[in-house]
C-alpha positions in Angstrom: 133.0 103.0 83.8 134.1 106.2 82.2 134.3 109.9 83.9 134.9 112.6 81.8 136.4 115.9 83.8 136.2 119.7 82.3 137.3 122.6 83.4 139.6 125.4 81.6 141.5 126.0 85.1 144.5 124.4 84.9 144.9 124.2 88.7 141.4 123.3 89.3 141.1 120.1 86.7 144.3 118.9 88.3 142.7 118.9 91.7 139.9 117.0 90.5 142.1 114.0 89.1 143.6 114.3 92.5 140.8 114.2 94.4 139.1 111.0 91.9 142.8 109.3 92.6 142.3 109.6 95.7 138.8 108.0 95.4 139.8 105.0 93.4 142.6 104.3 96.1 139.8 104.2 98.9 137.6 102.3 96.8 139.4 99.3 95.9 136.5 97.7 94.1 135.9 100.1 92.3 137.0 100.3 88.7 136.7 103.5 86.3 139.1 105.3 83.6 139.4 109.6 83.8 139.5 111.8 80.6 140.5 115.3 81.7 139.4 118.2 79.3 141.0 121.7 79.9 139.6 122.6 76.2 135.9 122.3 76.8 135.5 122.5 72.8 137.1 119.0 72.7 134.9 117.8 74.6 131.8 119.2 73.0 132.9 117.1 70.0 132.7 114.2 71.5 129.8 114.3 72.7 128.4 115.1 69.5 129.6 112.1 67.9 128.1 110.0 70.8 131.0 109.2 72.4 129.8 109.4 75.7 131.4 109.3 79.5 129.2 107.5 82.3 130.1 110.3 84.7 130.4 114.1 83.8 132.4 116.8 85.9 132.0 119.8 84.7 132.8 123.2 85.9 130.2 125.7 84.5 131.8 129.0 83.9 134.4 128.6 81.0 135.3 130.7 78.1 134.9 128.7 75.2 131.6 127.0 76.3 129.9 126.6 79.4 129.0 123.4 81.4 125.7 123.9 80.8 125.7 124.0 77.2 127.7 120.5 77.5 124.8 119.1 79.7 122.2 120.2 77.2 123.7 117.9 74.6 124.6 114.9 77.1 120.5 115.2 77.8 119.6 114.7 74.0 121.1 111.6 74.3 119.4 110.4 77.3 119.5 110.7 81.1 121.5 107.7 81.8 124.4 109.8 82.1 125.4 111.4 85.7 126.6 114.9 85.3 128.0 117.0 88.5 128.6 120.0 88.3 131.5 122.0 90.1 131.4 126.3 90.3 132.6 129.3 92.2 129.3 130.5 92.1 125.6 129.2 92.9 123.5 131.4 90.3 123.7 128.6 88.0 121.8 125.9 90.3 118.5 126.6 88.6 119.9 125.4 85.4 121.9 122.0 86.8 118.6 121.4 88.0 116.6 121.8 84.9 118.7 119.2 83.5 119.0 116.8 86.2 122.7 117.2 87.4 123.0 114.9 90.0 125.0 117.3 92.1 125.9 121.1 92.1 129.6 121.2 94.2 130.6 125.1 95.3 134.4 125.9 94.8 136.9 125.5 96.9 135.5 121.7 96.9 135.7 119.8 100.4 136.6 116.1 99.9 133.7 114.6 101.7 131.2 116.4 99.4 133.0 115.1 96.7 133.2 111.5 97.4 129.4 111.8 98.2 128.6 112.8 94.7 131.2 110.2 92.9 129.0 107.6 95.2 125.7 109.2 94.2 126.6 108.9 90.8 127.8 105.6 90.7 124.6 104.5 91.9 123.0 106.6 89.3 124.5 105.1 86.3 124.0 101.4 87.7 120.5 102.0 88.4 119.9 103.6 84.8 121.5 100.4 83.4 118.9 98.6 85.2 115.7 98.1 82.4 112.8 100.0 84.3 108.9 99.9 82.9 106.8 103.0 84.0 103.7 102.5 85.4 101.1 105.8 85.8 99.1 105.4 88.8 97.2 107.4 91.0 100.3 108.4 93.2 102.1 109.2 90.0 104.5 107.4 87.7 106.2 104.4 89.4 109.2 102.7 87.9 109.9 99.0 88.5 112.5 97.4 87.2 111.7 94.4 84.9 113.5 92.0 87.1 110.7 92.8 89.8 108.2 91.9 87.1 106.0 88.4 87.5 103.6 89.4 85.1 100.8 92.3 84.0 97.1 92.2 83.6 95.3 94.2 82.1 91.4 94.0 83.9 89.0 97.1 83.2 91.5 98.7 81.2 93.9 99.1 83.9 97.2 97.6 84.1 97.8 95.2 87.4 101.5 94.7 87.4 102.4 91.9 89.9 105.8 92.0 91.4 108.1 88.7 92.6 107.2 90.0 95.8 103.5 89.8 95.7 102.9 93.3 96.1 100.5 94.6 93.1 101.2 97.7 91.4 97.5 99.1 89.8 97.6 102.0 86.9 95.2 104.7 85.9 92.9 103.9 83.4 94.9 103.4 79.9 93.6 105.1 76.9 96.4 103.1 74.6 95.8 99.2 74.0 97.4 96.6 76.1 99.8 95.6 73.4 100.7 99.4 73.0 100.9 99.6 76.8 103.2 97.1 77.4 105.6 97.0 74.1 108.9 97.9 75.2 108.6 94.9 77.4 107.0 92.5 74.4 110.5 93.4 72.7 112.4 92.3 75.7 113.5 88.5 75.1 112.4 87.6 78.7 108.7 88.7 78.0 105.8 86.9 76.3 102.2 88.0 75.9 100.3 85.0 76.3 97.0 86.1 76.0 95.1 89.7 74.9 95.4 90.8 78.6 98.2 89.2 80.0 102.4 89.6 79.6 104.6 87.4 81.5 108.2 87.4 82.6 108.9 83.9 81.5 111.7 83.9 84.5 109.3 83.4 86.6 107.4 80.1 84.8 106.8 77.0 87.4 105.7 74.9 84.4 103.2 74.9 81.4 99.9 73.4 82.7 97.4 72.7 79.9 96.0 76.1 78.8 97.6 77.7 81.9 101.0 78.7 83.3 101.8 78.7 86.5 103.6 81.1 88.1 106.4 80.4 90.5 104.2 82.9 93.1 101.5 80.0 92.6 99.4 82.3 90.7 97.9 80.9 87.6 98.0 82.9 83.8 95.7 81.6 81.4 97.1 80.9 77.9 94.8 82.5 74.9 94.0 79.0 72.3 95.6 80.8 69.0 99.1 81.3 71.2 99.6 78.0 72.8 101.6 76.7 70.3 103.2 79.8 70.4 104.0 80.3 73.9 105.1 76.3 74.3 107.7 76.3 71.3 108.9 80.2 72.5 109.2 79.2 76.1 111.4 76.2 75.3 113.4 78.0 73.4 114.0 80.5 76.2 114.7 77.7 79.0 117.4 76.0 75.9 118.7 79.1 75.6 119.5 79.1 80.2 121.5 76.2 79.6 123.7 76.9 76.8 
């Protein structure tokens, strides 16, 4: 885990590193390196050539650049990044909100505001590691991890995501194709689409029953006839691969 710190007050960077010492010592477990930035420009560099920090604290007013500018171009290379933002003044929050700072600390900063954020942010990062699918439904998008994935079906062209624990998870109606709908998880290794409206998570296999699988929830996937072959000769491969 890497946090990058930036801020052109000498004074004020050096309270920061304080304050993140001070963190690590009272968080034993956990483990992360600082970069301190008083040249913002430096910075701005890296970024650029996608060398990128997990964590982001950056004051916003400074000459050469301004912390916003810096979290525009952390946002073009995703939002996996946690950027926190640190300020004398609060006419800026409207922009750290437009691009999802995680927090928006007001100088001087207290300690136990701080730590709070670090702790948000931490959580942030590990959570974004975490593979998510997004499902559109009639609550709005939901995001479930692909761990929590038994398998999906796709029944009058809505998806019906199952979860490992048994709660069902039912889209709108989907104007793409199955396949299109559930790609980035057909590119995962732990995925298999079995049949035209069926993907499963082959984690979560019991056993290979004829044309069938079942599931370790006891529910039962049905196995198109052109992919048996398939599915048989990729699922072994997958349970070699758990041993090895």
């Amino acid at each position: 885990m890497n946090i990058a710190l930036c801020d052109d007050n000498i004074q004020d960077l050096n309270e920061l590193e304080i304050l993140l010492k001070k963190y690590k010592e009272l968080h034993s477990n956990t483990h992360f390196e600082i970069e301190s930035f008083l040249n913002p420009s430096i910075l701005y560099k890296k970024i650029q050539e996608n060398n990128l920090a997990d964590i982001y604290i950056l004051d916003i007013l400074m000459s050469e650049t301004t912390g916003i500018e810096l979290g525009n171009i952390i946002r073009t290379h995703g939002n996996k990044n946690a950027i926190i933002y640190t300020t004398s003044s609060d006419d800026f929050a409207l922009d750290a909100y437009h691009i999802h700072a995680v927090r928006y600390l007001l100088k001087p900063i207290q300690e136990n505001q701080f730590f709070e954020a670090i702790d948000y942010a931490l959580s942030y990062v590990e959570f974004k590691k975490v593979p998510i699918y997004s499902i559109k439904t009639k609550k709005g998008l939901i995001s479930v991890p692909y761990s929590n994935i038994e398998y999906i079906e796709n029944a009058s062209r809505m998806l019906h995501l199952y979860q490992t624990d048994s709660s069902v998870i039912t889209s709108i109606f989907i104007r793409k194709s199955f396949e299109d709908e559930v790609k980035e998880l057909s590119d995962n290794a732990y995925f298999i689409k079995v049949h035209k409206s069926f993907i499963v998570n082959m984690n979560y296999i019991q056993k290979l029953e004829g044309n069938s699988i079942i599931m370790r929830s006891g529910a039962i996937v049905p196995i198109s006839k052109k992919n048996i072959t398939f599915v048989k000769r990729q699922y072994l491969l997958f349970v070699s691969k758990q041993f090895t």
